[in-house]
N, C-alpha and C positions, 0 to 999 in steps of 0.2 A: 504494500500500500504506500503511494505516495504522500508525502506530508507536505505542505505550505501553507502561509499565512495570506491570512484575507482580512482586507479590513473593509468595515463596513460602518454606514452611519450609524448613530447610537438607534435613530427609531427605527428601524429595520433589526435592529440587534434581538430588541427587546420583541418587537412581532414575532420574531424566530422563538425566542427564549420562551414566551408565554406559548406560542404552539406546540413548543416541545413538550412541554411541561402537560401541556392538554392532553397530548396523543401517547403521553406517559413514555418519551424518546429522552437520550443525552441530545444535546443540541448539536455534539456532532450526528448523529444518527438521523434527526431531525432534516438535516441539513443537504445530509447525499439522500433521501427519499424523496423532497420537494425537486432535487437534482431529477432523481430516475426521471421524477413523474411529468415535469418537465420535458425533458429531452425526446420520452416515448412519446409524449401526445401531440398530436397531427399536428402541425402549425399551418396557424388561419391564415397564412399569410401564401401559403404556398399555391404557386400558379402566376403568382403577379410578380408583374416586370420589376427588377431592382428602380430603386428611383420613385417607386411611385408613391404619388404624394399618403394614399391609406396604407404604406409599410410602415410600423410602429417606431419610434424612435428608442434610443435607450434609454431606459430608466432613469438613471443613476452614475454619476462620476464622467471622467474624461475620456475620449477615443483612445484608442491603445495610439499610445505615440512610443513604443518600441521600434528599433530601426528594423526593415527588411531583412 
């Protein structure tokens, strides 16, 4: 298993921490299931052209500005 750090804003934190706590998970555990379930369901977005103005924007933080 790979390990790295994530940082994340506080109120995202806390929605994570209180859903863990609901669905009785560690919030690591918590955290790769909202992953799974994520990843496997369909995306609404699939079929339309990149560019288009109803493709969702990101949430949260900056573009990756890592170099190529």
């Amino acid at each position: 298993m790979i390990r790295f750090s994530l940082r994340t804003p506080a109120d995202l934190h806390e929605q994570v921490t209180a859903r863990a706590a609901a669905d009785r998970r560690s919030l690591n555990s918590e955290i790769l299931h909202l992953l799974e379930v994520a990843l496997t369901a369909p995306r609404p977005d699939a079929g339309l052209p990149s560019g288009d103005p109803a493709s969702p924007a990101p949430l949260r933080g900056k573009p990756d500005s890592s170099p190529a």
